[in-house]
C-alpha positions in Angstrom: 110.6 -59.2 -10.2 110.0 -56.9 -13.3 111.8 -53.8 -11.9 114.9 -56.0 -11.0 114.9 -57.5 -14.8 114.8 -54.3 -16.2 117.1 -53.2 -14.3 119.7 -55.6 -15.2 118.9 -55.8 -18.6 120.6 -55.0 -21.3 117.8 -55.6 -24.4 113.8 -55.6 -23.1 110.9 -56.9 -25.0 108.1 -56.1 -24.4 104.7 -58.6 -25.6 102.1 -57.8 -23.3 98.4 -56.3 -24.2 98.7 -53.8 -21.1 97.1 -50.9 -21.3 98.9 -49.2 -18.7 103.2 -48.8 -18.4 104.5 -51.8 -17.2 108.6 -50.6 -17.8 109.2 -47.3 -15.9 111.8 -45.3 -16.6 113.6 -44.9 -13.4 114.6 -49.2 -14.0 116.3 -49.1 -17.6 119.7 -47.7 -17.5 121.9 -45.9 -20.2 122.7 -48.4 -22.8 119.7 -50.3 -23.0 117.7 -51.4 -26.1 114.1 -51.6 -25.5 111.4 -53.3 -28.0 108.0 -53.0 -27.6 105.7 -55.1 -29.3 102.3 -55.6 -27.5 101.3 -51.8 -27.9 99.5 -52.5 -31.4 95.9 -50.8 -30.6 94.6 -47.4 -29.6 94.9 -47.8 -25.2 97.8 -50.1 -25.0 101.0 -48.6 -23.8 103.7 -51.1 -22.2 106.5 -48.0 -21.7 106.1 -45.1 -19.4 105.9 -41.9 -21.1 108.7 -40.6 -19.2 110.9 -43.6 -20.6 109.8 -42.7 -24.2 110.2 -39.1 -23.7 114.0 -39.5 -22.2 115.0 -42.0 -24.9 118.5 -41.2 -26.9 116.9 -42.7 -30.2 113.3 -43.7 -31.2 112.1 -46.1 -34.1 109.5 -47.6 -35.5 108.1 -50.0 -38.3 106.2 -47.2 -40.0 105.7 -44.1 -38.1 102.7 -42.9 -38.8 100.7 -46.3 -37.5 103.1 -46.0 -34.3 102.1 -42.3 -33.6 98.5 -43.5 -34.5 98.0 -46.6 -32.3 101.7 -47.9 -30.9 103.7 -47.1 -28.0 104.8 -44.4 -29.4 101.0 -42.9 -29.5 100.4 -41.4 -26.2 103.8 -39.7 -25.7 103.0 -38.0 -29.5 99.4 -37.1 -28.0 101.3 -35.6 -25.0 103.1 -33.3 -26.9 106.6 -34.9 -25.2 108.0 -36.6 -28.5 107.3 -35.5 -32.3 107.5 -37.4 -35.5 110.8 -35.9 -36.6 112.3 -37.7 -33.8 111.4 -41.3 -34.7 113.4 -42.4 -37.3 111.7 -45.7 -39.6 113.6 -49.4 -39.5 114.0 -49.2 -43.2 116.0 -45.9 -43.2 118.5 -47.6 -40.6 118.8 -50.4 -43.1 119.6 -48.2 -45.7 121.4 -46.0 -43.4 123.4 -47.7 -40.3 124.6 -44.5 -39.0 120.9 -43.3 -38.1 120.8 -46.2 -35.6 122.5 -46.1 -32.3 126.0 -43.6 -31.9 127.1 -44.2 -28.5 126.7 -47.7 -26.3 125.2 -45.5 -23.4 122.2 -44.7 -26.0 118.8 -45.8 -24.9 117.2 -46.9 -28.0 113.5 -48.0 -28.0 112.0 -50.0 -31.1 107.7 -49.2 -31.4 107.2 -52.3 -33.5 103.2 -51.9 -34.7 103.7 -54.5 -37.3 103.9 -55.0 -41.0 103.3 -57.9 -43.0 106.1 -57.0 -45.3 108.4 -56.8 -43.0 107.8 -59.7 -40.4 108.1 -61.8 -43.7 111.0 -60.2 -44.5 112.2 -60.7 -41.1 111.2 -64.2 -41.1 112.7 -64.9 -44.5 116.2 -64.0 -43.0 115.7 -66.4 -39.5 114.8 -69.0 -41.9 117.7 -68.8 -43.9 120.5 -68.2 -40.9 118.8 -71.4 -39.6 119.3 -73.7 -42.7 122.2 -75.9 -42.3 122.2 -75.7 -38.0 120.8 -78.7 -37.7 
C-alpha cells in the first residue's frame, strides 16, 4: 500500500518512469526527506505538485536540468516554485547550513543526474565499503 508507506516513512525514493504523481502530498508528513530519481525526461513527474510546492526545502543536482526536465519541471512551469528556491547539492556540501534547519522540514532532493557526481558519489560508497568484508 503506497499511501500507507509514505505515510510512515521517514526518507522516500522515488525510481519510477511515471509520468503522472505517484506520492501525494496529503501522505508525507513534516519531517520527511523525499528523493526523486525516476523524473529524468520532459513528462515524467513521480511527486504531486502540491507536495513540491508545500516543501520546507528544495534541491537538486543542477538546477537548471531539474527546472528543464526533472521533478522539479512542472511545478517551475506552474508558476508554484521558482529557481531561487532550489538550492544545488554542491552548495550544501560547501555549505551545511543551507540543508535542512528544523527536523519537521520537508526536504525533497530532484536528482536529474550527473556523471560527475554519481562517480563522485560512487567513489565515496566504494571506499566506506573497503575493509567491511
Amino acid at each position: 500500500d503506497l499511501e500507507a508507506a509514505c505515510r510512515a516513512a521517514d526518507i522516500i525514493v522515488t525510481v519510477t518512469g511515471s509520468t503522472t504523481p505517484i506520492v501525494k502530498r496529503d501522505w508525507v508528513q513534516p519531517g520527511t526527506h523525499l528523493t526523486a530519481v525516476g523524473a529524468d525526461a520532459p513528462g515524467k513527474q513521480e511527486l504531486e505538485t502540491a507536495l513540491v510546492a508545500s516543501a520546507d526545502r528544495l534541491f537538486a543536482d543542477l538546477t537548471s536540468q531539474c527546472l528543464d526536465h526533472g521533478e522539479l519541471a512542472s511545478p517551475f512551469a506552474d508558476a508554484v516554485i521558482e529557481a531561487s528556491q532550489v538550492t544545488e547539492l554542491g552548495d550544501v556540501l560547501i555549505d551545511p547550513a543551507l540543508g535542512r534547519s528544523r527536523d519537521s522540514e520537508i526536504t525533497i532532493a530532484d536528482l536529474t543526474g550527473l556523471a560527475a557526481q554519481d562517480i563522485a558519489m560512487a567513489q565515496i560508497v566504494l571506499k566506506a565499503s573497503e575493509g567491511s568484508g
